[in-house]
N, C-alpha and C positions, 0 to 999 in steps of 0.2 A: 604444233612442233614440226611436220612433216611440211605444212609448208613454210616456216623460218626456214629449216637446213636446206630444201631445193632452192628456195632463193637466195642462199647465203647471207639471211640476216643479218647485222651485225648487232643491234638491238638486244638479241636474246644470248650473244656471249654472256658467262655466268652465273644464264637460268639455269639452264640443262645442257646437256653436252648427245651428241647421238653417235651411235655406233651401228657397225656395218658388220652382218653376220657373215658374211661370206670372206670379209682378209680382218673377223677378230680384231678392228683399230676405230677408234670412239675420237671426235672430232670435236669442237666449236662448233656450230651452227654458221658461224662466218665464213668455215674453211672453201678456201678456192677451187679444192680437188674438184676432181670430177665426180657427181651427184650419181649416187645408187640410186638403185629401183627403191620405191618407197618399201614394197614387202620384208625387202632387208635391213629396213631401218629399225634399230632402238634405242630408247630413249631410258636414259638416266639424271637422275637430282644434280650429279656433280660426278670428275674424276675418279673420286672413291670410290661408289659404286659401280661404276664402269668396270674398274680393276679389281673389285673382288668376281667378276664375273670373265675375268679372265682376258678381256677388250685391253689392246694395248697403246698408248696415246700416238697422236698420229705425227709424225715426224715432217709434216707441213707446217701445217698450222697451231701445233704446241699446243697445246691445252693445259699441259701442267706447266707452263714457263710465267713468270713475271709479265704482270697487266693482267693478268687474271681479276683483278682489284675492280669491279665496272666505275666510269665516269663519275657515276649517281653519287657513289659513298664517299667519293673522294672530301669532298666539303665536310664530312662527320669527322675525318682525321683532321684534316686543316685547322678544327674548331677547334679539337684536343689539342691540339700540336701550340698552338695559337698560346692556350688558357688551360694546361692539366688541369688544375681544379675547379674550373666551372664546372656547374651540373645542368647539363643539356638536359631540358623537358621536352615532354611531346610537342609544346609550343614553339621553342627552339628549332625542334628538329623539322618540322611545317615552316618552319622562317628560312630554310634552306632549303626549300621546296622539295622536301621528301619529306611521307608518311613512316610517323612512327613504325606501324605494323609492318613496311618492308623493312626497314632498318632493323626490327625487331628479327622477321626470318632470316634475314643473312646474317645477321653475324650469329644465330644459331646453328645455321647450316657452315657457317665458314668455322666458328670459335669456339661450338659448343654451348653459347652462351648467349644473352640476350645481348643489345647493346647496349640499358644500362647497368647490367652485371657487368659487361667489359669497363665501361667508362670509373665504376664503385673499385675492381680490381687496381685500377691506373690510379685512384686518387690514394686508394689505402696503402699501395706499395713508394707512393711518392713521398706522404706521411710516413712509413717508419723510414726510408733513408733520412728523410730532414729533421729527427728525431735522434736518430744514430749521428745525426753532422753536430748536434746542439743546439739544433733550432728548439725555440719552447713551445710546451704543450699549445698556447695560444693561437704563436705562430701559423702552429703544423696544420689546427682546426679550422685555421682560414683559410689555410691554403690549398686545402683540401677537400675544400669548399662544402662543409661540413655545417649545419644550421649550427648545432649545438654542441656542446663538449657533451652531453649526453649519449648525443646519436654516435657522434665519434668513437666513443667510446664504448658500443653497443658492436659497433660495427668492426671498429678493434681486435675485441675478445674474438666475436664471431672468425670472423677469416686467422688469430693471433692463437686462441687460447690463451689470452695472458692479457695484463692492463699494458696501457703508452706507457707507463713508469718505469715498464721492463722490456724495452725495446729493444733494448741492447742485449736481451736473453732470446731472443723469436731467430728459430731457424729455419727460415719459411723459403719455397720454390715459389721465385717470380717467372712466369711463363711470358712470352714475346712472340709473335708469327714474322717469319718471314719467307720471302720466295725466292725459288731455286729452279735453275733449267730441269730438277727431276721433279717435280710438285713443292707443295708447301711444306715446310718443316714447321716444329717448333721448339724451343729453345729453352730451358727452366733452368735457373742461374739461383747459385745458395750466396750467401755470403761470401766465399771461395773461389767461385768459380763455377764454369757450365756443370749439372750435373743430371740434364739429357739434353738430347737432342735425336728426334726423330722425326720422319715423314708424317704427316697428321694423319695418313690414311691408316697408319700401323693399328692393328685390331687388339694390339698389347699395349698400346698407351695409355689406358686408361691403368688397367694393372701395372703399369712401368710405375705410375704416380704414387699407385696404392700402394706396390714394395718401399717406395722412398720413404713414404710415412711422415710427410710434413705439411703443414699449413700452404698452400697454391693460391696465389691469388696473380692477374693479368698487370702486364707493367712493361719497361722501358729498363733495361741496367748498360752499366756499363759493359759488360759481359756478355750482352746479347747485342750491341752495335757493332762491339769488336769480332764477334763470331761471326754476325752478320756481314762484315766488312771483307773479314778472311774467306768468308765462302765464295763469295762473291769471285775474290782475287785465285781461289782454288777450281772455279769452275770457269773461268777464264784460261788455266792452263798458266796461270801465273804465280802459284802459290802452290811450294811443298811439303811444308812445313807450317803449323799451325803454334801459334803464340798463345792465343786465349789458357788462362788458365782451365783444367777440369776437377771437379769436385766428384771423383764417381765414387759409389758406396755399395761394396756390396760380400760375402763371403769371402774368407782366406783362401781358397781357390780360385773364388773368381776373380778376385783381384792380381792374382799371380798370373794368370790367362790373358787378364787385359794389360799388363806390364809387358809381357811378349807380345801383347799385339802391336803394340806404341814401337815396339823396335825390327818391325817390318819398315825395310825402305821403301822410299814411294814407289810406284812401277811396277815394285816386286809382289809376287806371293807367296806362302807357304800353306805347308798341308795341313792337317789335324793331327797328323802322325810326328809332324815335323815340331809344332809348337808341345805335345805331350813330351817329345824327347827330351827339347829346352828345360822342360821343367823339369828333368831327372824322371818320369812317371810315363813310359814310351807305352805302357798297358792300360794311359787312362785316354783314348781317343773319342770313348767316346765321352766321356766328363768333357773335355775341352770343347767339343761340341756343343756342348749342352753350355756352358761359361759364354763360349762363344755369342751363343744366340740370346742372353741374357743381359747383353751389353746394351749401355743405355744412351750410351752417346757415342750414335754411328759418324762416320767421317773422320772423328776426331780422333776415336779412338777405333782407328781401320779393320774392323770386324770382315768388310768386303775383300780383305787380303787374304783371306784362308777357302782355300778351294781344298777337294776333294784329291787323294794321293794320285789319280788319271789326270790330273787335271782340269775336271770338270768344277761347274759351280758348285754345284752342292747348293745349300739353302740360305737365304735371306727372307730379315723379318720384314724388309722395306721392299722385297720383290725380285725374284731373278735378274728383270731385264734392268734394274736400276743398278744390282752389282754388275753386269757385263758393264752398264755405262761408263759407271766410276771407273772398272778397271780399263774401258776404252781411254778415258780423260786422262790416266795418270802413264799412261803407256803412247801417249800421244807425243809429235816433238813440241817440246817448251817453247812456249810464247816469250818472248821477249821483249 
């Protein structure tokens, strides 16, 4: 590893990333800057754990920006992309000159998950939408590329709690990854509408899913292309307002907290004292705090708009320096 980053590898982009003790900022392996002394190098799996260590990504070379994706896996989307319901085998995946077992550790290190866990989430969540459209059981189990109405249906219940008969009852979070100039987020979409949206580094998303208390399985919605579209458009300086429906769920206070947070204008911020006031309750500052940081679907629902009555940031579950960001982006002049 110490000698990929002296040479500026490019090869080992989204093995590991290395960080520089002496200016606290973690790089690519590829980055151009100027090369530390090796004693002050270290090395980390990925972005996440750089930043739970305090390392903050490097404003050359991005490390948490878009293309993070290496060359190698690209052909394992394409395949999906191609054929949702084929079921890629280890053989397959050798037919596109990658080994199983790396496909396997990335998209655990990327998704959490293996990659044919990701590919089984994609087919079952493709299966109940064509299910809910009126397609027939038949259909749904080919298409889904499913041997048997058996296994389908095993597989079903598993991620559903419930048969295909009652598809139209499953109120299940389809999750989606996508990337953003501040690292990767991810997206879980109910039948409604978004109802999270976090940095995947967040150390509460596992807990976020848990609070939701629904069936999670990996997918593609309409709701996560259009969120995915608007970010895109919001992180370009072109987007100030957000269209995506939101499905958020949570306490009769904390839903009254995140209703004044939706009517911060873009640009603007307010304090804890100030959104307590709103709510008639100026004595509950620090409750709104606490709602505050409870929220589950950052950006959309602008949790990064509430600073501290000095001014200051105060706290975020996605990182101090990504709220300075956002409030850099929305305070910037509009792109036109």
């Amino acid at each position: 590893m110490i000698r990929a980053a002296l040479a500026g590898d490019t090869a080992y982009d989204g093995v590991f990333v290395s960080a520089v003790r002496t200016t606290a900022i973690f790089c690519r392996p590829s980055c151009p800057a100027r090369k530390p002394r090796p004693e002050n190098l270290e090395f980390f799996a990925g972005p996440r754990d750089a930043m739970r260590e305090g390392y903050r990504p490097c404003l050359r070379c991005r490390p948490l920006e878009t293309g993070s994706t290496p060359e190698w896996v690209r052909p394992l989307f394409d395949a999906l992309d191609r054929d949702p319901g084929r079921r890629l085998r280890d053989a397959d995946i050798r037919g596109l000159g990658i080994e199983p077992a790396r496909a396997r550790r990335w998209f655990q290190r990327k998704y959490g998950m293996t990659f044919q866990a990701f590919c089984r989430g994609r087919r079952l969540s493709g299966t109940l939408t064509a299910l809910r459209q009126g397609t027939s059981l038949d259909d749904a189990v080919s298409e889904g590329g499913f041997a048997s109405h058996s296994g389908f249906r095993e597989a079903f219940a598993k991620s559903f709690q419930t048969t295909p008969g009652r598809s139209d009852t499953v109120d299940a979070i389809t999750l989606a990854w996508m990337e953003t100039p501040l690292g990767p987020m991810v997206a879980g979409a109910t039948r409604n509408g978004i109802c999270l949206l976090e940095f995947t580094d967040r150390r509460a998303l596992e807990r976020e899913l848990a609070v939701i208390g629904k069936p999670v399985v990996s997918g593609e919605t309409a709701y996560a292309r259009q969120v995915r579209d608007e970010l895109g458009r919001y992180f370009e300086g072109k987007l100030r307002s957000f269209a995506v429906p939101i499905d958020p769920s949570g306490a009769p206070f904390e839903s009254r907290v995140w209703n004044e947070l939706l009517k911060i204008p873009y640009g603007e911020t307010r304090s804890y004292e100030d959104i307590a006031a709103a709510l008639g309750q100026p004595s509950a500052c620090r409750a709104v705090g606490s709602a505050n940081g409870r929220n589950r679907i950052a950006i959309l629902v602008p949790c990064h708009r509430v600073v501290r009555k000095d001014g200051t940031l105060g706290g975020y579950g996605g990182g101090l320096w990504r709220k300075q960001r956002l409030l850099e982006i929305e305070r910037a002049p509009r792109v036109l």
